[in-house]
N, C-alpha and C positions, 0 to 999 in steps of 0.2 A: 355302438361306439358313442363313449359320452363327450359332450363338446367341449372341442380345446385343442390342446396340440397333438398329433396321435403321432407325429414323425420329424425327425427334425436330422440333419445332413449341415456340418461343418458350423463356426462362428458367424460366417462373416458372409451374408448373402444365401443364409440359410433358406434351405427350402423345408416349407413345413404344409402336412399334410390334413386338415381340419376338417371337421363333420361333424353331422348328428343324422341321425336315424328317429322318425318318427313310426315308430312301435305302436300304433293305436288301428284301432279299424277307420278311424277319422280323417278327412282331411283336415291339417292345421293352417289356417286360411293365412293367417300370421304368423314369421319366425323370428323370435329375434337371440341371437346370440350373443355372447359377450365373450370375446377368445381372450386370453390373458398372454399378454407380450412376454418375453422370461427376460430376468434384467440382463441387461447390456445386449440387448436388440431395440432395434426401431422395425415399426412395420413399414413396409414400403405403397408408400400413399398412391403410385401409379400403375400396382401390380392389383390394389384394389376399386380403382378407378376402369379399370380393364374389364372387370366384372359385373359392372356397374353395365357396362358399355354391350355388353357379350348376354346384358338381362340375366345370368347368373344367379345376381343378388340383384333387391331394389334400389337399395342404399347403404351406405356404410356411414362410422363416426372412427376416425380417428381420435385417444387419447393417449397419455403418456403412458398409460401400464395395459392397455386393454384396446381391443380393434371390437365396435360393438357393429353385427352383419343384420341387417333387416333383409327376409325373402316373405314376397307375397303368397308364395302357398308351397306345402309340402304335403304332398296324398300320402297315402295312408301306405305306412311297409316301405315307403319310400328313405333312401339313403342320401344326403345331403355331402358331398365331399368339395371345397375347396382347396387348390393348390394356390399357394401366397409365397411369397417372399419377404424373408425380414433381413 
């Protein structure tokens, strides 16, 4: 699954289903994503504060077209899925 949006359900309080998959025999000590918002969505700043919270992810950046996701480690064959709200 390549990273971005792999599912998305209605306009308006969308739920969208995001991931990536590290494919290597490695672990990847650092991850960082860059998910692309689709126009006329906002992401929702508290759905990813949650995750933050729940260690999920390390950190997040919200900006206006893109939600950038940092995670401290991803083992190897490991699948990476967040569920978010925009």
């Amino acid at each position: 699954m390549p990273p971005g949006i792999q599912e998305m359900t209605g306009r308006t309080g969308a739920l969208a289903t995001l991931g990536t998959i590290n494919n290597t025999q490695q672990v990847a000590p650092v991850v960082i994503l860059e998910l692309p918002i689709p126009p006329g969505f906002v992401a929702d700043g508290d759905n990813f504060s949650a995750l933050v919270r729940n260690q999920t992810v390390t950190q997040y950046q919200l900006t206006p077209r893109s939600v950038v996701v940092y995670v401290r480690e991803l083992g190897s064959d490991k699948t990476l899925q967040l569920h978010c709200r925009l």
